[in-house]
N, C-alpha and C positions, 0 to 999 in steps of 0.2 A: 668551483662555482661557475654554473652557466653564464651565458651573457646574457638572457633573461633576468638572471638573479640580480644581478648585479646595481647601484644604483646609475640614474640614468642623470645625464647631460640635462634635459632636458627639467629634469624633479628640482637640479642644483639652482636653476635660475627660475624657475616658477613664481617665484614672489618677487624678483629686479625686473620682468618683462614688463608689469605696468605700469613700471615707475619709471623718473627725468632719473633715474641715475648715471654718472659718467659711464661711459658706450666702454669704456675699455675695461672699468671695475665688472662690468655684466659678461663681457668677452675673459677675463681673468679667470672667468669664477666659471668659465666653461672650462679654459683650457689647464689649469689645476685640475678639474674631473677628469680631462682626458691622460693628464701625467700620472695621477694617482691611480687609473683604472690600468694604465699600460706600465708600470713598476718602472718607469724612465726616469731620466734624471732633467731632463727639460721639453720644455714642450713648445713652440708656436702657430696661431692661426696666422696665415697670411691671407688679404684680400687682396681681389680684385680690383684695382681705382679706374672706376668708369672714365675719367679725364684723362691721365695719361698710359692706361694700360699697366702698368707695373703690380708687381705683388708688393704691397705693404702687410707688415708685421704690427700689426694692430694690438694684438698678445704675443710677447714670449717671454720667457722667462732669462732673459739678458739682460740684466743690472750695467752693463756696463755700456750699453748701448739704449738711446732713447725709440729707436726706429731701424728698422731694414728698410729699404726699398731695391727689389730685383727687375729688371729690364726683363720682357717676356722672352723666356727661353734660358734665364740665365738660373742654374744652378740645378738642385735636383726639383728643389720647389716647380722652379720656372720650366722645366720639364715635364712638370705634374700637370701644373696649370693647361700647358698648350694641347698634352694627350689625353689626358685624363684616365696616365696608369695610375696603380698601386704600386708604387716602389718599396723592394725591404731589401735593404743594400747590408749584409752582415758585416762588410768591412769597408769603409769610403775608400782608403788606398787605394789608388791607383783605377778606381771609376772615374773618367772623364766628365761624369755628370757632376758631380762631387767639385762645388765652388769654396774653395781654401778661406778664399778672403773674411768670411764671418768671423773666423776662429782666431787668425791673424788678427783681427783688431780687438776681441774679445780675450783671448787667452785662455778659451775654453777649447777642449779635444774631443771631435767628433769623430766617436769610435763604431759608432752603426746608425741608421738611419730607418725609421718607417715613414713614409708618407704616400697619404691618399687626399684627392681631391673633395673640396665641397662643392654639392649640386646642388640645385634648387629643386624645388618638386619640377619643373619641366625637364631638368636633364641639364642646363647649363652651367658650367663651372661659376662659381663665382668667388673660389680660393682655395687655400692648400690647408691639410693640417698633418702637422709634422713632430715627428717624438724624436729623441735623440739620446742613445746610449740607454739599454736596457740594465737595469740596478743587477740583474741576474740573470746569466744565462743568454739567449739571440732571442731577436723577436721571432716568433713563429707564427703558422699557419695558423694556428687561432688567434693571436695577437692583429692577425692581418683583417680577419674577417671582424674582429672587435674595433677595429681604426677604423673599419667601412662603415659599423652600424655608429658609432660614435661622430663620425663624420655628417652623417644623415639627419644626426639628432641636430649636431653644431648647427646645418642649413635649417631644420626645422625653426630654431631659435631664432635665426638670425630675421625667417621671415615673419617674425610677432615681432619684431623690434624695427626703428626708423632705419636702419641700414638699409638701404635698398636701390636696387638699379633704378636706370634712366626710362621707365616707358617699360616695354613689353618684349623690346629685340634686342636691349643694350647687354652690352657681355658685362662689365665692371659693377661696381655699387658705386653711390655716394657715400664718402668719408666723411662730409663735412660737417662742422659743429662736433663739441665734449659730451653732450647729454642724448641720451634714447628720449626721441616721441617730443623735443625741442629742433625745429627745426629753421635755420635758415643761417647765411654768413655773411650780409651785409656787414660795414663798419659797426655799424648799432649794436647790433646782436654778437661780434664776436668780442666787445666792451663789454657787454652786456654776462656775457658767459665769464671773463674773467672775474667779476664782479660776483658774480654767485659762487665761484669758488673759493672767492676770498673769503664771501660772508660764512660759507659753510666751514668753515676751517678755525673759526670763532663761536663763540656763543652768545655774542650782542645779539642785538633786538633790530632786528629787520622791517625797513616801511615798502614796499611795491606799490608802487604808485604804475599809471598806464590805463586808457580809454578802455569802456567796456569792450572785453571781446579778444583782446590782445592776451590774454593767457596768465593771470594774475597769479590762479591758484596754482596753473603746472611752474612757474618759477617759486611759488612759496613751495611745493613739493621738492623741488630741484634741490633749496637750500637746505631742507629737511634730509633728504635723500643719501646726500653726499657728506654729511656731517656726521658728528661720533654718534649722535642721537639717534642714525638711521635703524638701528632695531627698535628705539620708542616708539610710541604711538604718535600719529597726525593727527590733529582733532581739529576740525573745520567747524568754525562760526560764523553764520552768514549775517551778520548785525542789522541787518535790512528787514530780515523777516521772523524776526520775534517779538514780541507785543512789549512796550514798554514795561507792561506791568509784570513782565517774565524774564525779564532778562538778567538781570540779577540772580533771578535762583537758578536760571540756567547756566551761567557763566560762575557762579558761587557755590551752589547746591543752596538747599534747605533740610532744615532739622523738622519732625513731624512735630506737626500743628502751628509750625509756624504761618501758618494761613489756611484758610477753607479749601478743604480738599487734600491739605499737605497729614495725609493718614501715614507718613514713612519720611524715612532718609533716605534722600537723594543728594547725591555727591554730585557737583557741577563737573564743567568742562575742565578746567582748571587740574583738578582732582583726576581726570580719564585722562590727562597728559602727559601724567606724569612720568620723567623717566623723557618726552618726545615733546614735540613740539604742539603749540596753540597758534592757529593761525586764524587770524578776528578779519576777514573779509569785511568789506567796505566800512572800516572804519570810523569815516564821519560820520554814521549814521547811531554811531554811542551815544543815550544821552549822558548832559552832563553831568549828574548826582553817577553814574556809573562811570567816568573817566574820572573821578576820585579816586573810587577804589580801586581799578583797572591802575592807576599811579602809584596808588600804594602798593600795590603787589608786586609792581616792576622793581622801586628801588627798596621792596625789605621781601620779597617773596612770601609773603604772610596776608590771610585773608579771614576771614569767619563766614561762615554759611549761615542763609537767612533764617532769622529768628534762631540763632546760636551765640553763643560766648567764648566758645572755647576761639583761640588762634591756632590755625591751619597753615602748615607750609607747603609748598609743592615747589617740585625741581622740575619747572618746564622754562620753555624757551617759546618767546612770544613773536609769533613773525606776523606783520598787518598788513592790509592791503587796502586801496584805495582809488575811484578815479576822480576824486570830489577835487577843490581847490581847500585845500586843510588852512593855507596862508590866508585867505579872505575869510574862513569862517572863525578861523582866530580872530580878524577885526571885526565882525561881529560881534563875536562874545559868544559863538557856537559851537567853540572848542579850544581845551584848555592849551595854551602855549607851553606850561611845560611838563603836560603829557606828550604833546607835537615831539620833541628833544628828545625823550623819552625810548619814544618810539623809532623815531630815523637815526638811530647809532650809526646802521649801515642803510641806505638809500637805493634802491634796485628801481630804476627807472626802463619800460617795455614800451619802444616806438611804435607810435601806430604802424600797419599795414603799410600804409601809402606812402610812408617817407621811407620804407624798406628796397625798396626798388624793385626790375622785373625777375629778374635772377631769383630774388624769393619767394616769390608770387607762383613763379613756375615751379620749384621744388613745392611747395606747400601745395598746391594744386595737383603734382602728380605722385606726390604722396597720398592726399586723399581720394585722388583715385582708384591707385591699387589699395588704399584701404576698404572702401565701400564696394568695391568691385568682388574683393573676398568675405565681406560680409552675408552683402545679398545675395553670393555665390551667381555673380553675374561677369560676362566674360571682359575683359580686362578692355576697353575705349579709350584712345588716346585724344585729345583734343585736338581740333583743328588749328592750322595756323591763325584763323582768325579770328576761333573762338580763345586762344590763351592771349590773343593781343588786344580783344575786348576786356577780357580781365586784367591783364596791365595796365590798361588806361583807365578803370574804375576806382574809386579814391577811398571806398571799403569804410565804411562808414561805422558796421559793424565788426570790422576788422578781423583777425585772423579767423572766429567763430561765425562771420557771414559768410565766408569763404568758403569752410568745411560745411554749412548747409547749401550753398551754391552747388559743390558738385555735388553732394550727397544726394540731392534733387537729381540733379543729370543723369549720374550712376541710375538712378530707379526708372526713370522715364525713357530716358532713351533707346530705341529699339532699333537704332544703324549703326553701322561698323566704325563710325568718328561722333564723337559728343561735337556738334555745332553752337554757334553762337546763338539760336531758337532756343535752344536746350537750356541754357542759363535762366536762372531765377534770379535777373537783374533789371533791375529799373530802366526802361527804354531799350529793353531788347525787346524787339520781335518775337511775340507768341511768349512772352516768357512764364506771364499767370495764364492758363487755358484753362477754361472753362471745364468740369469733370467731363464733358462730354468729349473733352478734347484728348482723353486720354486713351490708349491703346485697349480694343475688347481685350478683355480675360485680364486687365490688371487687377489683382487683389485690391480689395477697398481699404484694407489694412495700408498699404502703400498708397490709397490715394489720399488717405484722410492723411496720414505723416504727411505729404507730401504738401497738403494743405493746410496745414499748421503751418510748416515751416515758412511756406512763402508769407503767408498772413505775416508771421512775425518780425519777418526781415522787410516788411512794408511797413511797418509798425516802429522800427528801429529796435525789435523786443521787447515794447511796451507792451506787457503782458494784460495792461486793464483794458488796452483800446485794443488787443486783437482780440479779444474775445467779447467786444461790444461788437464789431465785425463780423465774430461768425456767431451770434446772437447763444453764447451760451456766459453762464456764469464764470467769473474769473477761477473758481476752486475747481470747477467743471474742467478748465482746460490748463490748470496746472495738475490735476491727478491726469490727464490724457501726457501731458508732457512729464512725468515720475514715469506712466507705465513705456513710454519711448525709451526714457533711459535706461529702466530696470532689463530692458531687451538685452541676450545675447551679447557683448561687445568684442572687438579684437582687442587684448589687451597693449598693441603697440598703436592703440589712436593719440594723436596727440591732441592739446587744444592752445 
């Protein structure tokens, strides 16, 4: 079989790139392809750790060890890294390159060695990938040119996913954080990350709570993701935007003729989850004749579709979201107490922005630069020193989604070799809303008009009814203008 024919690295992880899955379950499931394509008996990717230079072992197949870490130049790996040969060692004895010590603490015999470097599309190493003991026979000359194209794929992957260097010149990646396209490692968040893997390891009933903008839905995916459920379906309910008089038969189904218009059976959400998870975004905004039944189907999993009799079961898993205060509209009387209970089995609480500190602020900012920098296929701008310490000191109101349209705007507009503090689409920066005239000849009006949406709305705080009294159009007018933004092209390692 050629290596055309063959399946690819890349086909394997197709469907984990756009998801919070753990970074190591996505890395796993590359380097299983690469031991299965190369008939080895083990396999690992080593990175590059941008912070201290060393090769970690991100993937291998070493049960008895949780981590390598190799000092640059140490082993054959560490060899690979610094030259960037292709090594096929038929026998380690007695190679100097060849470090003893894995095997010693493992108890595993390494009896032959292939390893080639990952590059990035520039050409810069940013790790090893390495096979060890061929199941039959030596590795040969086409195993070698298979570990180079295999190799190529691994960096192709790695650059759809949040792994990623420091800036534009940095040799290493960021390691940090469990989840792809969740980014940052303040105290908060890496509480935060054990939490999601608890809750994912269980089948309780999940509440996310966290200010608009902070990333409600990619942690209800996260917990979805990593759980036994992750081949089910995710089925997303936005509770905010469906008309009272639908919610019901959208969240239930209905039986035909159960109301004018109902000419068929239509299965609800409930019913399309089955097998995966229901995640009921902003929650409070249920009414309360539907947080009955939404209760009853928690503790007996049984429901009826409108205008139906028969009882319905479904095997789904209900995770909620929320930034309302649930505790006060309970003492109103605008939400039932124990559905509340219900609901918070496990509790996933997401800090704002501003209490994360600048450490995060700066990763998530130059994550989404080389994200939108490869979107728009625009060349890669680093920020200025005092454009990332104006965003340090802003208190992000819209939080980590005002952030990701902040530079998404820069990325687009700016036309000099440093994105500047003018550049920001921040309140009390200089030049920051410009007049269209203010913008560069020959920018597509496509990019001016997104451009001007977005700041509209982050002036708005995303009150979607008063930015579009602003730019004098109807509110459905610039929510179908904001669907066809979305519907665009995406890299699937964007986070939110």
């Amino acid at each position: 079989m050629s290596t055309r024919d063959k399946p690819s690295v890349l086909h394997s992880v197709a469907n984990l790139l756009e998801r919070p899955v753990a970074k190591d379950r996505l890395l796993r499931t590359m380097v299983d392809r690469v031991v299965a394509e190369l008939d080895a008996e083990r396999g690992t990717l080593f990175l590059v750790d941008a912070r201290s230079g060393e090769l970690v072992s991100r993937v291998a197949h070493l049960p008895e060890l949780t981590e390598i870490r190799l000092p640059p130049g140490k082993g054959v790996a560490g060899h690979v890294a610094q030259t960037g040969d292709l090594i096929n060692l038929p026998d380690v004895t007695g190679d100097k390159r060849f470090f003893p010590g894995i095997d010693k603490k493992t108890g595993f015999v390494t009896r032959s060695m292939l390893v080639a470097p990952v590059r990035d599309s520039e050409g810069t190493i940013r790790g090893v990938l390495q096979v060890l003991n061929r199941r039959t026979g030596r590795f040969g000359e086409h195993d070698e040119q298979l570990l180079v194209d295999l190799a190529e794929q691994v960096s192709q992957a790695l650059e759809r996913t949040s792994i990623r260097p420091v800036g534009d010149r940095s040799v290493g990646l960021l390691l940090d954080g469990p989840f792809n396209n969740i980014i940052g490692e303040c105290p908060q968040m890496l509480a935060l990350y054990e939490r999601i893997l608890a809750a994912a390891s269980a089948d309780a009933t999940v509440l996310v709570r966290g200010e608009s903008g902070t990333g409600k839905t990619l942690v209800a995916k996260a917990v979805h993701d990593n759980s036994d459920r992750h081949t089910g379906p995710f089925v997303h309910v936005d509770c905010t935007t469906l008309p009272a008089g639908l919610i019901e038969s959208e969240l239930f189904g209905h039986e035909r003729g159960a109301f004018t218009g109902a000419d068929s059976q239509v299965p609800g959400k409930f019913e399309l989850a089955e097998g995966g998870t229901l995640f009921l975004d902003e929650i409070g905004d249920l009414p309360i004749p539907l947080q009955g039944k939404l209760l009853r189907f928690l503790q007996e999993h049984e429901f009826e579709r409108v205008g139906g009799r028969e009882i319905l079961r479904a095997d789904v898993r209900v995770v909620s979201a929320t930034n309302a205060d649930l505790e006060a509209a309970m003492g109103e009387g605008r939400f039932r107490r124990d559905l509340y209970y219900r609901l918070r089995v496990v509790e996933l609480t997401i800090p704002p922005l501003k209490t994360r500190g600048p450490r995060d602020i700066e990763s998530l900012a130059e994550h989404f630069l080389d994200l939108y920098a490869r979107r728009y296929r625009r060349p890669y701008r680093p920020l200025s020193p005092e454009a990332m310490a104006r965003l340090q000191r802003y208190d992000w109101p819209g939080n980590v989604r005002e952030l990701e349209h902040c530079i998404e705007s820069a990325v687009v507009l700016c036309r000099e070799e440093v994105i500047d503090t003018p550049h920001l689409a921040l309140p009390g920066t200089s030049h920051a809303t410009p007049s269209l005239g203010g913008y560069p000849p020959g920018t597509p009006l496509i990019e001016v008009e997104r451009d001007h949406l977005l700041r509209t709305l982050e002036s708005c705080g995303h009150n979607r009814s008063e930015a579009a009294r602003l730019l004098g159009i109807g509110r459905n007018t610039l929510a179908r203008k904001l669907a066809k933004m979305e519907a665009a092209p995406k890299d699937p390692g964007e986070p939110r």
